[in-house]
C-alpha positions as a Markdown table, in Angstrom:
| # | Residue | x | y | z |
|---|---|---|---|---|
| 1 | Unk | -4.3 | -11.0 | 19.6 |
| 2 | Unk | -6.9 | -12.3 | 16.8 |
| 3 | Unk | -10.2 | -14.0 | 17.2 |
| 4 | Unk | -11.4 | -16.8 | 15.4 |
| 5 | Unk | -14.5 | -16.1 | 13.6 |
| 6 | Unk | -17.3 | -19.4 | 12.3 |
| 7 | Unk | -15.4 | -19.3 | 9.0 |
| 8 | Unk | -11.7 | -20.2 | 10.2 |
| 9 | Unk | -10.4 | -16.8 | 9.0 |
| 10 | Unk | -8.1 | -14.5 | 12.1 |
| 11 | Unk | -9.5 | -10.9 | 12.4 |
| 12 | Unk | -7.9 | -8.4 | 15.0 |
| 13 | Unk | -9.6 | -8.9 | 18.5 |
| 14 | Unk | -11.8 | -6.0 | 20.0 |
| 15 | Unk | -8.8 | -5.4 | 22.1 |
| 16 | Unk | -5.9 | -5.2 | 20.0 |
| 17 | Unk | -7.6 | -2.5 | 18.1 |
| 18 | Unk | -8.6 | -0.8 | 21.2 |
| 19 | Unk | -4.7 | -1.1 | 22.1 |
| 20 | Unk | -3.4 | 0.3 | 18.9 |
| 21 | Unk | -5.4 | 3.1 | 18.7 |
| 22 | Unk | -4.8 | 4.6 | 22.0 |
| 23 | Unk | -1.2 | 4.0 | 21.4 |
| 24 | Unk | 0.3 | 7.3 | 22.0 |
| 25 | Unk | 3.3 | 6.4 | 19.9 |
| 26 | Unk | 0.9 | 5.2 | 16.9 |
| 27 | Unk | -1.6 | 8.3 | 17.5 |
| 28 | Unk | 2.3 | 10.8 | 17.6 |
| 29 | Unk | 2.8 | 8.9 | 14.5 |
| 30 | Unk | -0.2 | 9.9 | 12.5 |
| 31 | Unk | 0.1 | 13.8 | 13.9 |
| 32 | Unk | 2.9 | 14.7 | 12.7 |
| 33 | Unk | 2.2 | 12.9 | 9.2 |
| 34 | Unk | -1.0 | 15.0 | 9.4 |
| 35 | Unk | 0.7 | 18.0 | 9.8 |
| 36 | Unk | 2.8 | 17.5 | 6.9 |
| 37 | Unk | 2.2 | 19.4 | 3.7 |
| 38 | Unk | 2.6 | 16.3 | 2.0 |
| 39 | Unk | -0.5 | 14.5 | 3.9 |
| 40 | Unk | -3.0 | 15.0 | 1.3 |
| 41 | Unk | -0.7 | 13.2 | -0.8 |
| 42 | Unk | 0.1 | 9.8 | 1.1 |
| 43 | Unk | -3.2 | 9.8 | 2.0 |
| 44 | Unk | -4.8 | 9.9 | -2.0 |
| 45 | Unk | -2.0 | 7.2 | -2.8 |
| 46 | Unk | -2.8 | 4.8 | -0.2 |
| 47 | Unk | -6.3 | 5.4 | -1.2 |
| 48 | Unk | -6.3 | 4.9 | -5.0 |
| 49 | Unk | -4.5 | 1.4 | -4.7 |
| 50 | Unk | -7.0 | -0.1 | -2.2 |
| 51 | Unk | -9.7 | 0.7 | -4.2 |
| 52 | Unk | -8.0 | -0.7 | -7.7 |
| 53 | Unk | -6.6 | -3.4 | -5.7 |
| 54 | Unk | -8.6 | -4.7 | -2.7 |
| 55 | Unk | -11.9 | -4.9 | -3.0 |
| 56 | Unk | -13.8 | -4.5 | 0.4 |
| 57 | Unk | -10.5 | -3.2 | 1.8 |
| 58 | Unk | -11.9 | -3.0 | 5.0 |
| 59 | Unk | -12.6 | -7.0 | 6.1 |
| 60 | Unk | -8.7 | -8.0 | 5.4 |
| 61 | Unk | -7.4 | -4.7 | 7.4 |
| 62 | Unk | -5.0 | -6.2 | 9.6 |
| 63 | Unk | -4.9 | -9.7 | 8.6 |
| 64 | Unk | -4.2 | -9.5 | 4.9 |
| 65 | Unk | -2.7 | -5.8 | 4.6 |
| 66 | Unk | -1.0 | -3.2 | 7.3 |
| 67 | Unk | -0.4 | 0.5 | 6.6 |
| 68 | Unk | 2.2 | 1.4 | 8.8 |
| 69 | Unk | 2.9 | 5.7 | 9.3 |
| 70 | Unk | 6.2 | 7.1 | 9.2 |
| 71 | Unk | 8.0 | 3.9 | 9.6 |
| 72 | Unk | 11.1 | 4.4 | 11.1 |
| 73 | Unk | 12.6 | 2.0 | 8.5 |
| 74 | Unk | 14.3 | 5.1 | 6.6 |
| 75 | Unk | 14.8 | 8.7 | 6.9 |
| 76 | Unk | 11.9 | 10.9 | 5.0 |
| 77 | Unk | 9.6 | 7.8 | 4.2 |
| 78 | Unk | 5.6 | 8.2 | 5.2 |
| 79 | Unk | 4.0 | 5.0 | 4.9 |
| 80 | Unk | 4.3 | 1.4 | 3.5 |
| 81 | Unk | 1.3 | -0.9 | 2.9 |
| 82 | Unk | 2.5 | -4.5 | 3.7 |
| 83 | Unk | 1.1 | -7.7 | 2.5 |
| 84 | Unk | 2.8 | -10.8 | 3.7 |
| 85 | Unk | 6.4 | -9.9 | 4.6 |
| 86 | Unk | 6.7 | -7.6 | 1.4 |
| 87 | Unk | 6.0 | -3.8 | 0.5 |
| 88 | Unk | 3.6 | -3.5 | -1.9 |
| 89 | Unk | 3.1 | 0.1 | -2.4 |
| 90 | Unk | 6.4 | 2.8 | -0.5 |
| 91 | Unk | 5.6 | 6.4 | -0.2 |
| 92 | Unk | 8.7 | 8.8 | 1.0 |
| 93 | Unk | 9.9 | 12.2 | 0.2 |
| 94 | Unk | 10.4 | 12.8 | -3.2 |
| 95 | Unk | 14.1 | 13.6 | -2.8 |
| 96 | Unk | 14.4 | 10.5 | -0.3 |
| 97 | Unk | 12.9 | 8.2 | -3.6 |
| 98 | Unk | 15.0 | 9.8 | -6.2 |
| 99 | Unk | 11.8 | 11.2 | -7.3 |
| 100 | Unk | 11.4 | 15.0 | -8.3 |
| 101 | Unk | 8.0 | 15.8 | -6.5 |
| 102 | Unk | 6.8 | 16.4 | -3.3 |
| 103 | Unk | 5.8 | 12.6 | -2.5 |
| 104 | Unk | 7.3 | 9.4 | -4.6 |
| 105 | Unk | 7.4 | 6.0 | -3.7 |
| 106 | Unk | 6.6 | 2.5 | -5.2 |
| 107 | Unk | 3.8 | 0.3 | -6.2 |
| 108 | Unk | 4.8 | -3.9 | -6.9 |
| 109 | Unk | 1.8 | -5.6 | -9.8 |
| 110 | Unk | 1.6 | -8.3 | -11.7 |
| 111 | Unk | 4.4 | -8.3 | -14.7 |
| 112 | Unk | 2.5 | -10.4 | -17.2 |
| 113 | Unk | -0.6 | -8.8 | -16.8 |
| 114 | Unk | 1.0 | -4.9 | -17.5 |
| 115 | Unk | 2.8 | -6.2 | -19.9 |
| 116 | Unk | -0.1 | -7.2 | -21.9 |
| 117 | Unk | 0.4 | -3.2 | -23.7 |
| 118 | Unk | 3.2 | -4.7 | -25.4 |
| 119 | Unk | 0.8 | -7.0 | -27.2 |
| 120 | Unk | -0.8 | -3.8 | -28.3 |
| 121 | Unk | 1.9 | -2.5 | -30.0 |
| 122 | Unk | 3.1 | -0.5 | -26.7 |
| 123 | Unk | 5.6 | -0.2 | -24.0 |
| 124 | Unk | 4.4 | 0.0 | -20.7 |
| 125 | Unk | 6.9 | 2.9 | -20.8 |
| 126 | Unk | 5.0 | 4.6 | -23.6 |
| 127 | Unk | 1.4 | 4.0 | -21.7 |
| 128 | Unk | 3.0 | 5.5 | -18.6 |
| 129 | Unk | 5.7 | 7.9 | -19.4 |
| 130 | Unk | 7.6 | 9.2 | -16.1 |
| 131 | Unk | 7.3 | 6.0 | -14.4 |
| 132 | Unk | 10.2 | 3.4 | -14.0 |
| 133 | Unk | 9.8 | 0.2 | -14.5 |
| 134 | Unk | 11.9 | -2.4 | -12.4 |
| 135 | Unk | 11.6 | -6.1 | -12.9 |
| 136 | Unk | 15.3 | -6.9 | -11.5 |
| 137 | Unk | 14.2 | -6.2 | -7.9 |
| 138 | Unk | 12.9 | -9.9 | -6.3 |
| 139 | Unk | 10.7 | -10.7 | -3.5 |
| 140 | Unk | 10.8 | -14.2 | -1.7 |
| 141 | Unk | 7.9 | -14.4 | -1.4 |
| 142 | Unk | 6.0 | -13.0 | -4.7 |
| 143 | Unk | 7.4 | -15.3 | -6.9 |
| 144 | Unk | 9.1 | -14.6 | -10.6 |
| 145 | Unk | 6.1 | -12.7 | -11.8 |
| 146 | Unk | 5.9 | -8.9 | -10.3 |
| 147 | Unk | 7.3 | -5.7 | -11.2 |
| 148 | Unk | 8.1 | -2.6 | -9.4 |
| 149 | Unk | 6.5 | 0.7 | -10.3 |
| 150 | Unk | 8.1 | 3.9 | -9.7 |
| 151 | Unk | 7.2 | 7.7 | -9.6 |
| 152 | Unk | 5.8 | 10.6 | -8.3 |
| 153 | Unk | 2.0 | 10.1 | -6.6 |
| 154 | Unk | 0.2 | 11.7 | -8.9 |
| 155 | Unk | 1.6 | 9.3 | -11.9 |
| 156 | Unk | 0.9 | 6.3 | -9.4 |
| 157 | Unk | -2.6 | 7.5 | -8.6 |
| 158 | Unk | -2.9 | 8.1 | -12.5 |
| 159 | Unk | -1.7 | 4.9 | -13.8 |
| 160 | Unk | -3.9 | 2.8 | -10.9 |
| 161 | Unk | -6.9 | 4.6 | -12.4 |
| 162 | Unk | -6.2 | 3.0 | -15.3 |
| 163 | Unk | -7.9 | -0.1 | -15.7 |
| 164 | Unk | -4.8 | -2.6 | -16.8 |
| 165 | Unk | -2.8 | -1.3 | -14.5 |
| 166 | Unk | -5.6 | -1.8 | -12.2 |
| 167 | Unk | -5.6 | -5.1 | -12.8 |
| 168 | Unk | -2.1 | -5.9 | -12.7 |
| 169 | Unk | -1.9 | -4.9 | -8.7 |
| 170 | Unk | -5.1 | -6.3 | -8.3 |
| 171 | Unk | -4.1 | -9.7 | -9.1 |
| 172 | Unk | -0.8 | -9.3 | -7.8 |
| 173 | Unk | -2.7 | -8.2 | -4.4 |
| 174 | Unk | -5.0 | -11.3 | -4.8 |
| 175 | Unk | -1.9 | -13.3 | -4.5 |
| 176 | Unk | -0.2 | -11.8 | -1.6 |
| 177 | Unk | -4.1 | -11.5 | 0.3 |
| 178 | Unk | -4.6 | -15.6 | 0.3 |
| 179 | Unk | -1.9 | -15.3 | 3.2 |
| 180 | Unk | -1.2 | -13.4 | 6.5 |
| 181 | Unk | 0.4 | -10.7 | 7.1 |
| 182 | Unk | 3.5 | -10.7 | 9.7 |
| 183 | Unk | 3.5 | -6.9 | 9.6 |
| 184 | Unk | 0.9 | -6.1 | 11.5 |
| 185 | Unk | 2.3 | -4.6 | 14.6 |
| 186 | Unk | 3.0 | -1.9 | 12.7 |
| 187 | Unk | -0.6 | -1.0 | 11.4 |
| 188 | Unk | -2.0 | 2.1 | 12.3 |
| 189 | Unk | -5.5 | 2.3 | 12.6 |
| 190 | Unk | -5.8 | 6.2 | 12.3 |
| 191 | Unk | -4.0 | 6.9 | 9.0 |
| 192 | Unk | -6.3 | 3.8 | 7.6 |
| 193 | Unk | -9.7 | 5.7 | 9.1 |
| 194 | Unk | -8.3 | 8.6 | 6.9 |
| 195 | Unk | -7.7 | 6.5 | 3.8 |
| 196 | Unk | -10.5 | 4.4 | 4.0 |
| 197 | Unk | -12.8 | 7.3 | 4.2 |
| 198 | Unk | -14.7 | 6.4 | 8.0 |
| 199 | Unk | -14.5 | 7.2 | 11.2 |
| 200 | Unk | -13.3 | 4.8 | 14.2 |
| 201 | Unk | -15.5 | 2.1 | 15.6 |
| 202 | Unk | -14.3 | 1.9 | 19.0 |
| 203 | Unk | -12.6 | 4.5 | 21.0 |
């Protein structure tokens, strides 16, 4: 359930909230990712592309972006951040993504704006060695201009540090946040208090 607020935007009702977080499936959920080696990890991800590519993270929680925790989606994967219907940034098991590493996974940014390096005189390969680069893989709703990002956190967390490739998911993140997203059932609230650095609101 949303409320309405003076400006016409949807926010998550007091009770919704209340509801997801004393979910004991959601709260399960977030215990066993915690008790993972590999926590620190997803955490520090999820982390470092909020703050390169959603500014004030916090007000579109829920209605622009959803953080779902050991999705049951596939075998070995820890969380997906969802805007609109798509994935926007995957983490799994390393082995799960094809990816040598403890945690690997997937960030989708704006293609024309990366590829401003090759104006430069470089490859995006050659800015970011050990990351793939896919621009075959289409989303219905993104549009033509988006690529996928692949590789291990620390070269995610690396390259969104970096302030093109910051502004390559930012944009792309701009986009997707001037809609809703569907995927909100699946947010939960306790990995986001972790990523976002606060403790809960409500109890």
């Amino acid at each position: 359930m949303f409320a309405t607020s003076s400006d016409g935007t949807s926010t998550p009702s007091l009770n919704t909230e209340r509801e997801m977080r004393a979910s004991p499936k959601k709260q399960q959920s977030f215990d066993r990712l915690r008790a993972r080696v590999e926590f620190p990890a997803v955490v520090e991800t999820n982390r470092a592309y909020l703050h390169a590519a959603v500014p004030a993270a916090g007000e579109t929680e829920m209605t622009g972006w959803a953080l779902s925790c050991l999705p049951s989606t596939g075998r070995g994967r820890f969380s997906t951040l969802n805007m609109q219907r798509m994935e926007v940034l995957y983490l799994s098991s390393g082995v799960k993504a094809g990816i040598s590493g403890a945690v690997g996974g997937f960030v989708v940014v704006r293609r024309s704006i990366l590829h401003r390096y090759v104006g430069q005189g470089r490859s995006v390969e050659e800015v970011f060695p050990g990351l793939k680069f896919n621009s075959e893989r289409r989303y219905e709703t993104a549009g033509d201009d988006h690529i996928q990002v692949s590789g291990r956190h620390d070269q995610l967390i690396a390259a969104l540090k970096d302030e093109n490739f910051a502004a390559a998911a930012r944009d792309f993140a701009a986009f997707l946040l001037t809609g809703t997203t569907n995927l909100s059932r699946h947010h939960n609230y306790q990995l986001a208090d972790e990523v976002l650095g606060r403790k809960p609101a409500i109890s």
